[in-house]
C-alpha positions as a LaTeX table, in Angstrom:
\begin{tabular}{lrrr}
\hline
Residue & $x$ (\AA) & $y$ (\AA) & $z$ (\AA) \\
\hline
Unk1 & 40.05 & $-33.75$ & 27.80 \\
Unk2 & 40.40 & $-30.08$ & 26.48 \\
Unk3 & 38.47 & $-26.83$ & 28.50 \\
Unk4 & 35.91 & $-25.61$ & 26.38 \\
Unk5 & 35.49 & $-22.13$ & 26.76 \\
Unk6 & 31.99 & $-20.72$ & 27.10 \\
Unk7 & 30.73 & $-18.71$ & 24.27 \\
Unk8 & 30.18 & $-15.17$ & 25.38 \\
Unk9 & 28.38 & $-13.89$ & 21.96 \\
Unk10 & 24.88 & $-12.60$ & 22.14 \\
Unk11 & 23.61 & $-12.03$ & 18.98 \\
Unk12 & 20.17 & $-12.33$ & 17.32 \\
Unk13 & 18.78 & $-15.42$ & 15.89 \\
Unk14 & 17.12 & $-13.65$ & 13.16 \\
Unk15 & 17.69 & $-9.99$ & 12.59 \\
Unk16 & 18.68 & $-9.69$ & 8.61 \\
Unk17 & 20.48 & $-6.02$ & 8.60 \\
Unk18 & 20.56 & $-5.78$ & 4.82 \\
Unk19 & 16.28 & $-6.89$ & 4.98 \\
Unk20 & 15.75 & $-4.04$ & 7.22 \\
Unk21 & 17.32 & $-1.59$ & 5.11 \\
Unk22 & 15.27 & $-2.30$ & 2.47 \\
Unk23 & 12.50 & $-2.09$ & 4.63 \\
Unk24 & 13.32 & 1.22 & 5.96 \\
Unk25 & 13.82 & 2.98 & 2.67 \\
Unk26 & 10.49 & 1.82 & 1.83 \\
Unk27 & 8.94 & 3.27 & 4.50 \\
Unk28 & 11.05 & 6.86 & 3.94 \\
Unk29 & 13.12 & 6.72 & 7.29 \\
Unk30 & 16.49 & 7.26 & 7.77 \\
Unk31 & 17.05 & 5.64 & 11.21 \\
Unk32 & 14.82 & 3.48 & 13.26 \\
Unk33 & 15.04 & 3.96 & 17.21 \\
Unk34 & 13.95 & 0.52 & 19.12 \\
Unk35 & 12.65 & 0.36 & 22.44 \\
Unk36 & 10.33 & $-2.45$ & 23.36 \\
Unk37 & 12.54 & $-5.27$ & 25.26 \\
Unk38 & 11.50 & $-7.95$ & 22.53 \\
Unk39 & 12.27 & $-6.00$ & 19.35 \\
Unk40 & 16.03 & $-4.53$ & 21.43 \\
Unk41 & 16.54 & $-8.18$ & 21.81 \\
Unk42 & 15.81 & $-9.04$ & 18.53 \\
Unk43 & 17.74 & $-6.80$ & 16.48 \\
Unk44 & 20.80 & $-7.17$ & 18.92 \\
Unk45 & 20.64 & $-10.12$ & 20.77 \\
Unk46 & 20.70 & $-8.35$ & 24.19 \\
Unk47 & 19.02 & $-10.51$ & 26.34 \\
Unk48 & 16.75 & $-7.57$ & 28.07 \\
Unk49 & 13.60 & $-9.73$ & 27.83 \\
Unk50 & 12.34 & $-12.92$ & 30.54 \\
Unk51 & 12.22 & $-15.52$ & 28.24 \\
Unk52 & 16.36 & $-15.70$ & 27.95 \\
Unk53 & 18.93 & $-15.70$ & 30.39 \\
Unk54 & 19.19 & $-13.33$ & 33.62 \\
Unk55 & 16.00 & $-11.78$ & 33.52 \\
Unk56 & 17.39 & $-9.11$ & 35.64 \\
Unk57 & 17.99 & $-7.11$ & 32.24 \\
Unk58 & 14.58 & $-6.73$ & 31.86 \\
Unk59 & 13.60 & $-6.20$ & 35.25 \\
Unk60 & 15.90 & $-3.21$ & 35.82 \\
Unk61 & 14.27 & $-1.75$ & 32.58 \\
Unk62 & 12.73 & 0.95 & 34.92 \\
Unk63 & 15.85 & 2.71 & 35.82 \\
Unk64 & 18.57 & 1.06 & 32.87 \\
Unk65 & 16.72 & 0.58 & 29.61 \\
Unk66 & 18.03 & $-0.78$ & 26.36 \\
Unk67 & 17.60 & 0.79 & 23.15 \\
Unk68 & 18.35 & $-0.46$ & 19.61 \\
Unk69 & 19.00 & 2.18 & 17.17 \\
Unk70 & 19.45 & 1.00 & 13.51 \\
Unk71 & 20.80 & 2.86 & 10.74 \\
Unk72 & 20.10 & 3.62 & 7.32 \\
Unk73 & 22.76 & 0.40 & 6.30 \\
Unk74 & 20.33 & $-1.73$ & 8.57 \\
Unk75 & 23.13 & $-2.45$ & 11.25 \\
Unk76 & 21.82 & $-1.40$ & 15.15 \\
Unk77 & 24.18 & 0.08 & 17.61 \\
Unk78 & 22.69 & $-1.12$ & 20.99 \\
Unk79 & 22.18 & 1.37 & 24.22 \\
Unk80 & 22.73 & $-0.39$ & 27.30 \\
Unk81 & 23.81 & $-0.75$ & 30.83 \\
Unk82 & 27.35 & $-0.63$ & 30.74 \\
Unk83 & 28.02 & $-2.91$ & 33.68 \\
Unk84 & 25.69 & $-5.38$ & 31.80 \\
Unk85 & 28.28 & $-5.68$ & 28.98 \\
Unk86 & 31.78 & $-6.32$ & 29.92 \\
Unk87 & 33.33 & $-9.38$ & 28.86 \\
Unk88 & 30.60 & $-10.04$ & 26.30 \\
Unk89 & 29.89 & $-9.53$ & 22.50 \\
Unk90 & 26.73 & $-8.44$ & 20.78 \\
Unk91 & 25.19 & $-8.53$ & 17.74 \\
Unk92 & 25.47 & $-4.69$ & 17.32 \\
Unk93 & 27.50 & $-2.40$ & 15.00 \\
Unk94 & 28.28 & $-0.62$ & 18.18 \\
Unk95 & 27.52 & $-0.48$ & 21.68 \\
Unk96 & 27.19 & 2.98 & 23.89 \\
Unk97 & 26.71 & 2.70 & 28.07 \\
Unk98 & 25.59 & 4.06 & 30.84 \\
Unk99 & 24.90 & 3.94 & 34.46 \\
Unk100 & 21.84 & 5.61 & 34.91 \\
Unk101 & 18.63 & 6.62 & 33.61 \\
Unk102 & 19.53 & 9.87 & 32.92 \\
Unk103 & 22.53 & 8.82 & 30.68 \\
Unk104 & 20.22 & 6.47 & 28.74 \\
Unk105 & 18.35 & 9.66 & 27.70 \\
Unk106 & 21.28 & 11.84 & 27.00 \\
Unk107 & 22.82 & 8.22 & 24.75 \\
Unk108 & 19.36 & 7.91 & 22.59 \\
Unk109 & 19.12 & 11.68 & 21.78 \\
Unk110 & 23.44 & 11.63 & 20.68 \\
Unk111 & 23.22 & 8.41 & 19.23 \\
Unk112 & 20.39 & 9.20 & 17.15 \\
Unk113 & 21.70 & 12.72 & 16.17 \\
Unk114 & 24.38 & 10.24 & 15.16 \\
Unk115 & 22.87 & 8.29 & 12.76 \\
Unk116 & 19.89 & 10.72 & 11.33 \\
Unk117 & 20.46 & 12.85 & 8.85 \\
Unk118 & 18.90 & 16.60 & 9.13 \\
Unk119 & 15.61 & 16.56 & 6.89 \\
Unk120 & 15.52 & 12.69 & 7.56 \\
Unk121 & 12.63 & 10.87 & 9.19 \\
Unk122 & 12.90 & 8.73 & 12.56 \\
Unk123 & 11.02 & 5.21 & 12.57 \\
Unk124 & 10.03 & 4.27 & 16.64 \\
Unk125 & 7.16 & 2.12 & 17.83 \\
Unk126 & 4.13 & 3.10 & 19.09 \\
Unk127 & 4.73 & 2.20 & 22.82 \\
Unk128 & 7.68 & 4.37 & 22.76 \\
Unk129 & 7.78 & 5.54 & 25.86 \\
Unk130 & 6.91 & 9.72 & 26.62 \\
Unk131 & 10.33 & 10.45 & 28.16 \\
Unk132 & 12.21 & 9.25 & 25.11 \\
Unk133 & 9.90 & 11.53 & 22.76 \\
Unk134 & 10.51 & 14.38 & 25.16 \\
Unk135 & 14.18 & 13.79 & 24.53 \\
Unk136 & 14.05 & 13.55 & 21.11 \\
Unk137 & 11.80 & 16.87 & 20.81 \\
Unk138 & 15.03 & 18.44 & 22.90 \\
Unk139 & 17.32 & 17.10 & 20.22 \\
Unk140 & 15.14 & 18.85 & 17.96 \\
Unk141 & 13.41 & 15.89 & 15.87 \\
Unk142 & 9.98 & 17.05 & 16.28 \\
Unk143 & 6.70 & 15.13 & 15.73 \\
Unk144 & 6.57 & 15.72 & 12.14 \\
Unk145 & 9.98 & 13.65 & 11.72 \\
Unk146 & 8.69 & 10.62 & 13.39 \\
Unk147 & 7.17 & 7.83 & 11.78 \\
Unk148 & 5.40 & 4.67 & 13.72 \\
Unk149 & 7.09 & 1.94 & 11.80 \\
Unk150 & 5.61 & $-0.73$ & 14.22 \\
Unk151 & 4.54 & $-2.99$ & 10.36 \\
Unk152 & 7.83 & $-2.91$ & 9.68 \\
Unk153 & 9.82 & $-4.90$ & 12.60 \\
Unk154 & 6.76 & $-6.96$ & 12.65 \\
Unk155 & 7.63 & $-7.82$ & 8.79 \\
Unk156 & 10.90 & $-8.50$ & 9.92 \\
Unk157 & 9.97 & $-10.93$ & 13.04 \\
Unk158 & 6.99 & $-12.80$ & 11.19 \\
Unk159 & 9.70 & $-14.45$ & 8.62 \\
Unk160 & 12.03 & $-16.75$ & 10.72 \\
Unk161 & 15.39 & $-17.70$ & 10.41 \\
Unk162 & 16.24 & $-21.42$ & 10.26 \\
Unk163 & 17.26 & $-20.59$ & 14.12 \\
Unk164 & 14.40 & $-19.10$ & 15.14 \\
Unk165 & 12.41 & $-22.10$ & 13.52 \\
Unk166 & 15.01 & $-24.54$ & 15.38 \\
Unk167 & 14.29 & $-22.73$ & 19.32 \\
Unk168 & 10.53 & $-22.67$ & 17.98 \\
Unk169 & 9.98 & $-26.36$ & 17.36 \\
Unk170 & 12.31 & $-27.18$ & 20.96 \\
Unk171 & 10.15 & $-25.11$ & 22.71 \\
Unk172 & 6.81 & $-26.84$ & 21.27 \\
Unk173 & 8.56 & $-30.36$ & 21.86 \\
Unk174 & 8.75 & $-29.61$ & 25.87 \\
Unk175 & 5.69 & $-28.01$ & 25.77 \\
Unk176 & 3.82 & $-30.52$ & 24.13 \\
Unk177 & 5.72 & $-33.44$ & 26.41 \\
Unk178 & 4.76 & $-31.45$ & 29.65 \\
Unk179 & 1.24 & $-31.27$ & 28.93 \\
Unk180 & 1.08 & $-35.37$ & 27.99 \\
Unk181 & 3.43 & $-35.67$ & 31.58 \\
Unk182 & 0.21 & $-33.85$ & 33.58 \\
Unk183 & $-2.04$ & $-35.69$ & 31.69 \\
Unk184 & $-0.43$ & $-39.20$ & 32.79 \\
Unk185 & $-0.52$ & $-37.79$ & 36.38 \\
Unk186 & $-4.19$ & $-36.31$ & 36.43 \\
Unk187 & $-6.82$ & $-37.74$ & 38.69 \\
Unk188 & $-10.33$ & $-37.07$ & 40.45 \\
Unk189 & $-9.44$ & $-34.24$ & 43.33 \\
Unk190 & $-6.30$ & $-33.16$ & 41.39 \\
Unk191 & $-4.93$ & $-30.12$ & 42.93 \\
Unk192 & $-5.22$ & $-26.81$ & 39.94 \\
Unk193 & $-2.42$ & $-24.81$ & 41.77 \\
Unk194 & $-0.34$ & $-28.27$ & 42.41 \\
Unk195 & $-0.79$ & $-29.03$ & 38.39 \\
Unk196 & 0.81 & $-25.90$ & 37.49 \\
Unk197 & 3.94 & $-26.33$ & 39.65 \\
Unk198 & 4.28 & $-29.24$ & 38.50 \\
Unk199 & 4.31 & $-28.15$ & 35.23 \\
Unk200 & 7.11 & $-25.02$ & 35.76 \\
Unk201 & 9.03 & $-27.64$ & 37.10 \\
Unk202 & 9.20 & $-29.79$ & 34.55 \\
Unk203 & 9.67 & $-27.26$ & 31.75 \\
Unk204 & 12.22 & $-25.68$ & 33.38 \\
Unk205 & 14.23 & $-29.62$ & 34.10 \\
Unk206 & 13.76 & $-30.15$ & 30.25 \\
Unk207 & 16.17 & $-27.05$ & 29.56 \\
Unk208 & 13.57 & $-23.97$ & 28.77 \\
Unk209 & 14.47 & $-20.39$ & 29.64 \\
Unk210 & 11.70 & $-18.96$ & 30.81 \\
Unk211 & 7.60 & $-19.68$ & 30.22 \\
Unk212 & 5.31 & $-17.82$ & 28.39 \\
Unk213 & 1.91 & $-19.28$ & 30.02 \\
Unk214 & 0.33 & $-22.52$ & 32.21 \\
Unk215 & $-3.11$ & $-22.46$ & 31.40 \\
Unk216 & $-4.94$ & $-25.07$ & 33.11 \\
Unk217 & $-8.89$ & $-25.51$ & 33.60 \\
Unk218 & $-11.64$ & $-27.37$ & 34.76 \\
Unk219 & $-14.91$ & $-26.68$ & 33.55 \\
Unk220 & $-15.95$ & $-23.21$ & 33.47 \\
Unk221 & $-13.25$ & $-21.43$ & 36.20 \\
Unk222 & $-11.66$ & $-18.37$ & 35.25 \\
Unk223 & $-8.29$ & $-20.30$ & 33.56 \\
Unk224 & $-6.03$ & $-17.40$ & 33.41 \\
Unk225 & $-5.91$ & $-16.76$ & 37.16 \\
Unk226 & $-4.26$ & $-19.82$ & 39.15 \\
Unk227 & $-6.89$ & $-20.35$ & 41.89 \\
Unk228 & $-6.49$ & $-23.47$ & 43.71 \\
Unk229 & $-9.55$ & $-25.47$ & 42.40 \\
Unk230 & $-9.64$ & $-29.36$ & 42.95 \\
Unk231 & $-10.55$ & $-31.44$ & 39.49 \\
Unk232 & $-14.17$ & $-32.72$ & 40.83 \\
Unk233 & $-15.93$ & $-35.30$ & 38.14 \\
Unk234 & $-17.63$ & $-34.53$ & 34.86 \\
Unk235 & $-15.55$ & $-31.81$ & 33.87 \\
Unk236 & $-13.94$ & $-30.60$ & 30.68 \\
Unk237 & $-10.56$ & $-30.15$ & 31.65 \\
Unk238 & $-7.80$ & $-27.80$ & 29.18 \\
Unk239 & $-4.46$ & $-28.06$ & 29.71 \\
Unk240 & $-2.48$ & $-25.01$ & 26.85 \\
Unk241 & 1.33 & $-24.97$ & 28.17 \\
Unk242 & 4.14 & $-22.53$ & 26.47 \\
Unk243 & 6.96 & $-22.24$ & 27.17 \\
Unk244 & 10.22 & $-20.15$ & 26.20 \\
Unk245 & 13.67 & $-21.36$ & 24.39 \\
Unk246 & 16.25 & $-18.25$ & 23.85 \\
Unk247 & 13.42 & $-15.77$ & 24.51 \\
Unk248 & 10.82 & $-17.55$ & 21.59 \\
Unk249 & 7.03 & $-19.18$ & 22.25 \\
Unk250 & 5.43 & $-22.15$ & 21.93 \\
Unk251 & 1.50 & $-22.40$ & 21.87 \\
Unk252 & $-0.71$ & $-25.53$ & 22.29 \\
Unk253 & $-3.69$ & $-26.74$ & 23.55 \\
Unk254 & $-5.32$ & $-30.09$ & 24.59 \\
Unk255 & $-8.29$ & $-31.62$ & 26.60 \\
Unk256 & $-9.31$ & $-34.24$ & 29.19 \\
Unk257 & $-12.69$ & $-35.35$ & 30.80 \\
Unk258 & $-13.05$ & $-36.56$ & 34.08 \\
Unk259 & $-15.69$ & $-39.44$ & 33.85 \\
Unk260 & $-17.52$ & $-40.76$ & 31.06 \\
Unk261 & $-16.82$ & $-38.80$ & 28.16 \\
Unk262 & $-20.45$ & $-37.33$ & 26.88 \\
Unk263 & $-21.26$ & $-37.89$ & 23.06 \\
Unk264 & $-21.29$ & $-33.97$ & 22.77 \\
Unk265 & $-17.99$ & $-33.42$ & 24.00 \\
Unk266 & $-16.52$ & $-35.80$ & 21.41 \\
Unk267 & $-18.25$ & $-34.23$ & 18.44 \\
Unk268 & $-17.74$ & $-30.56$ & 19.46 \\
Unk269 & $-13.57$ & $-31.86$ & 19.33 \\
Unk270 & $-13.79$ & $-33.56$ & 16.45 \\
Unk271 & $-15.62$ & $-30.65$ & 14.74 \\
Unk272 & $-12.95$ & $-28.20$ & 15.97 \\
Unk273 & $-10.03$ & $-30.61$ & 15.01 \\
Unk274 & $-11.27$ & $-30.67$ & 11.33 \\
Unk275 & $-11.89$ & $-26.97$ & 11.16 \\
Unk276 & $-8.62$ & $-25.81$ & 12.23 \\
Unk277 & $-7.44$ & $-29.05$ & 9.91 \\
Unk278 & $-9.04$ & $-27.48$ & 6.76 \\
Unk279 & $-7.42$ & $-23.85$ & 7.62 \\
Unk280 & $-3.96$ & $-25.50$ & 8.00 \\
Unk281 & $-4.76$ & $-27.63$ & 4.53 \\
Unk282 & $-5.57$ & $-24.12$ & 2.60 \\
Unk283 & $-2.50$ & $-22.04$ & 4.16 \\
Unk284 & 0.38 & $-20.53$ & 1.86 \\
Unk285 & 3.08 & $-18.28$ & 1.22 \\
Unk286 & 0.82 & $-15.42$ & $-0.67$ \\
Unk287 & $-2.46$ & $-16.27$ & 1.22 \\
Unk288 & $-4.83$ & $-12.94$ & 2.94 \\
Unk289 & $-5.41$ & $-13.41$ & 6.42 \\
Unk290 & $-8.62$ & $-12.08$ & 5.10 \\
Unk291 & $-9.28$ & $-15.42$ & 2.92 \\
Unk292 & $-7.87$ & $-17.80$ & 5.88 \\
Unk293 & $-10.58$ & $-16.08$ & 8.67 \\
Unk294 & $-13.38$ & $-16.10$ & 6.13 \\
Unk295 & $-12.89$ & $-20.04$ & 5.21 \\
Unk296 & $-12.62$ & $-20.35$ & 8.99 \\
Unk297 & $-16.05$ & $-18.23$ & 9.58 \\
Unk298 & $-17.75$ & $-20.38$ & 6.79 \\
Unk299 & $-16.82$ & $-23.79$ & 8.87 \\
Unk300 & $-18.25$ & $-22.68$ & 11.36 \\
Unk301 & $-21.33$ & $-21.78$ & 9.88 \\
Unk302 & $-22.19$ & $-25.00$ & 7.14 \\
Unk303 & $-21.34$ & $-27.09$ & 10.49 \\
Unk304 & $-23.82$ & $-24.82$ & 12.43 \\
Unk305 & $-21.04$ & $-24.73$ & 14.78 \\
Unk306 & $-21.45$ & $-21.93$ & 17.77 \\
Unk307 & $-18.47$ & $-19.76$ & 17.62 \\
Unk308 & $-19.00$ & $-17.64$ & 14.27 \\
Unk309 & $-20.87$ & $-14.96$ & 16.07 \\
Unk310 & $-18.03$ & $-13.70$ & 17.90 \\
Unk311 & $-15.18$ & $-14.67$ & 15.97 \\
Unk312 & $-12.44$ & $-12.03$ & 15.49 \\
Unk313 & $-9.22$ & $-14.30$ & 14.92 \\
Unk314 & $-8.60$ & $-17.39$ & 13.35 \\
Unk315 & $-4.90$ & $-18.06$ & 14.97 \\
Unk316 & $-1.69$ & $-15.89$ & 15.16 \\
Unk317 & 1.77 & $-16.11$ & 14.18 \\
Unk318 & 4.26 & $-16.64$ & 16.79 \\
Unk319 & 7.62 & $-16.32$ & 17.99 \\
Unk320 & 8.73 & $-13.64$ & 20.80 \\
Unk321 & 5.41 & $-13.30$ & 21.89 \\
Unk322 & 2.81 & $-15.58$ & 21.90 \\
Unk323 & 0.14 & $-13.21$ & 19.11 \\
Unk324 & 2.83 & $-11.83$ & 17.51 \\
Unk325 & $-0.24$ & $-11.13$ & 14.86 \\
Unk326 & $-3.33$ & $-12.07$ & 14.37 \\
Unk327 & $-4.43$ & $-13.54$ & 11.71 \\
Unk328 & $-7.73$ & $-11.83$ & 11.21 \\
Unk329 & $-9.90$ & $-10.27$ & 8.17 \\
Unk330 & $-7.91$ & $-7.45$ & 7.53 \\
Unk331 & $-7.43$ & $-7.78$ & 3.38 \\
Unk332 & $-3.71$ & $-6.67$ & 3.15 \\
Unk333 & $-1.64$ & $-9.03$ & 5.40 \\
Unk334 & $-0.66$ & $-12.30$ & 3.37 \\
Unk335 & 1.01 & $-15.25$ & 4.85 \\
Unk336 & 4.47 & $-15.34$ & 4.66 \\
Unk337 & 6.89 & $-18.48$ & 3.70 \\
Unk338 & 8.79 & $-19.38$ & 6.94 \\
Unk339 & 5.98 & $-17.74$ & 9.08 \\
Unk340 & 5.11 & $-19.55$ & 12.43 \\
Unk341 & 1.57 & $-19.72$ & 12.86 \\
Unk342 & $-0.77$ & $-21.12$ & 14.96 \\
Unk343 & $-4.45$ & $-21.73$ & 14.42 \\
Unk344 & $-7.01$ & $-22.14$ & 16.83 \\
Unk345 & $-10.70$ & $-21.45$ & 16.92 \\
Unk346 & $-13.26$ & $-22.47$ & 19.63 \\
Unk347 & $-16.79$ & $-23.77$ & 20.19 \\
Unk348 & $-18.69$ & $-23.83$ & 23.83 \\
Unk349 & $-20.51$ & $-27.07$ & 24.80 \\
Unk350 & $-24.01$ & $-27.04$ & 26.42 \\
Unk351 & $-22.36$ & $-25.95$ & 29.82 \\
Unk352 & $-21.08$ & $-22.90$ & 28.26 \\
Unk353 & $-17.70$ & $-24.20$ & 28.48 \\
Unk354 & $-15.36$ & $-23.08$ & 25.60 \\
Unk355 & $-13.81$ & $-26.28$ & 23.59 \\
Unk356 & $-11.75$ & $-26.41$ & 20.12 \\
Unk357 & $-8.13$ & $-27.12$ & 18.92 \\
Unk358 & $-4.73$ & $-25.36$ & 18.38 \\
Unk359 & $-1.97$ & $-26.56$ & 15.72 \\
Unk360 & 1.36 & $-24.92$ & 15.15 \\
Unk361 & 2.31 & $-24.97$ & 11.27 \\
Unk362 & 5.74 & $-23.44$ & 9.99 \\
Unk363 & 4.56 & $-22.21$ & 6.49 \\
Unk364 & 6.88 & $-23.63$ & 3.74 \\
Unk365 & 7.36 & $-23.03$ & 0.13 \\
Unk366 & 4.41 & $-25.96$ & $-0.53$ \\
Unk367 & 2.05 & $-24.89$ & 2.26 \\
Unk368 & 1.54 & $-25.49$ & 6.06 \\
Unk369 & 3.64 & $-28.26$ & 7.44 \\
Unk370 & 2.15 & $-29.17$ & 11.21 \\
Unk371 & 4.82 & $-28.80$ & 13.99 \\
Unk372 & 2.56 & $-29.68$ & 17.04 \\
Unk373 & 2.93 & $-33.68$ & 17.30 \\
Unk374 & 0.82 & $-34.47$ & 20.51 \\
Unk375 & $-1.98$ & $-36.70$ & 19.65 \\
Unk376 & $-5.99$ & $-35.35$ & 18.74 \\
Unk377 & $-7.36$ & $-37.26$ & 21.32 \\
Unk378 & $-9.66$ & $-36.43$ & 24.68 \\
Unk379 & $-8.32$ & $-38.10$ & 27.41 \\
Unk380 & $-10.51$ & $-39.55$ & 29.96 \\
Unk381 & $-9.38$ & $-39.28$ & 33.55 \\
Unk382 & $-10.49$ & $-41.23$ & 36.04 \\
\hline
\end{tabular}
């Protein structure tokens, strides 16, 4: 049997070069300087973030950081460790390297001199970091030549690539099958910190690359802090598992009850189940997030269904973070075909503990198909 020889191409699963230069010219910049880990990986395919490969690359981002720089023709030349490179391919125009932090600075302001014209504008993101500006205020690109252009790489993430949507719906499958494992596992006195061990374990046996979040609670404890609480009885318990396939998110969430499952419990779910059912039913290519929240708002209140009072979001898209965007009441975002989206709202039961649902949908020409499988159900555990 023939050697296969490992692949040593990194490049992005859904950067379109010729999409962002339309998008640039629209927004009147003639270069657009990347720093944030996701977006550098994005565009380039460097793996700089912790959700793909040797998270070292984003650990070291302190003292080597990456860059993405993308010209006016849409193609990104990628600033990197050097070291970090050899022997390996990216999905860049061109790559430039250094050593040290101080050569990283000196790259972005020459690279960028590079590819800006003199009267032209410089897209960067909003968390740019202050050192970077300072070096680009050296270079002579002052603040009057810089443009936050954060709405348009999230126009370019929100609309997924037939690989993206491929990593997405692996990474929702293992999710979804870890959180049905724990669930076959749970019993009375139940160990919280044991559960979510467990859990890393088994995502990371089924082939994930990193995970974006174990959220398990019962009752009302704080369930974004792993304290090392012991399931007692009577207790709602949530179990909302992502994890991470070449750097992208899944999302889901699902409930038990330990005992006899009260009558309210069961309506509160079902109520939440049809709500985010009837959001998913109404969502297309062309929609307002503004229309999606306020159907969202008005189920809540015909079904005098707690919740409407505070709500702010109705769901979020997804991908290389877990809210890429939320999908809120703001009157100029529209759903997108080949969006990944997840909707979720949330009720609290008597005890003031928070209940509701979560369904992923990929958004297709015809509307929202549902790519979260695991069953609707409460599961009692005894």
């Amino acid at each position: 049997m023939a050697d296969t020889k490992p692949s040593t191409e990194f490049r992005s699963l859904g950067f379109d070069p010729a999409r962002a230069a339309r998008l640039m010219e629209e927004h009147g910049v003639g270069a657009v300087l990347v720093s944030l880990p996701e977006n550098v990986y994005y565009t380039t395919g460097y793996p700089c973030i912790t959700g793909t490969g040797n998270p070292i690359l984003f650990n070291l981002k302190n003292r080597l950081p990456a860059f993405s720089c993308i010209g006016a023709n849409g193609e990104p030349t990628l600033l990197c460790w050097a070291f970090s490179t050899y022997g390996v391919t990216f999905g860049a125009e061109k790559v430039v390297g250094y050593e040290d932090l101080g050569a990283a600075v000196s790259s972005v302001r020459q690279v960028v001199a590079e590819q800006l014209g003199p009267a032209e504008k410089l897209g960067i993101e909003s968390t740019c970091p202050q050192y970077v500006l300072a070096a680009l205020a050296e270079a002579g690109i002052d603040n009057e030549r810089l443009v936050v252009v954060d709405s348009l790489l999230r126009a370019l993430r929100l609309v997924k690539s037939p690989r993206e949507l491929e990593v997405l719906e692996k990474s929702l499958e293992i999710a979804e099958s870890c959180v049905d494992e724990i669930f076959s596992s749970l019993t009375i006195g139940s160990s919280r910190l044991a559960l979510i061990n467990e859990a890393k374990r088994y995502l990371f046996a089924r082939g994930v690359d990193g995970i974006s979040h174990i959220t398990i609670s019962f009752g009302t404890e704080n369930p974004e802090i792993a304290i090392d609480e012991k399931l007692a009885e009577n207790k709602l318990i949530t179990l909302d598992v992502g994890a991470m396939v070449d750097g992208y998110c899944s999302d889901n969430r699902r409930y038990g009850f330990s005992g006899e499952i009260p009558e309210q419990i069961t309506h509160l779910y079902k109520s939440m189940v049809a709500v985010v059912d009837s959001i998913g039913a109404v969502m297309k290519p062309g929609t307002p997030y503004s229309e999606l929240f306020e159907h969202g708002k008005k189920l809540l209140i015909d079904g005098n269904i707690t919740g409407h009072e505070w709500l702010n979001h109705v769901g979020h898209s997804i991908g290389l973070e877990i809210e890429e965007d939320w999908i809120d009441d703001r009157a100029g975002p529209c759903i997108e075909e080949d969006m990944v989206v997840a909707i979720e709202l949330y009720t609290i039961t008597d005890e003031l503990v928070p209940i509701g649902n979560e369904e992923t949908y990929h958004i297709t020409p015809d509307g929202a198909k549902r790519l979260s499988m695991l069953p609707r159900e409460l599961h009692r555990v005894a």
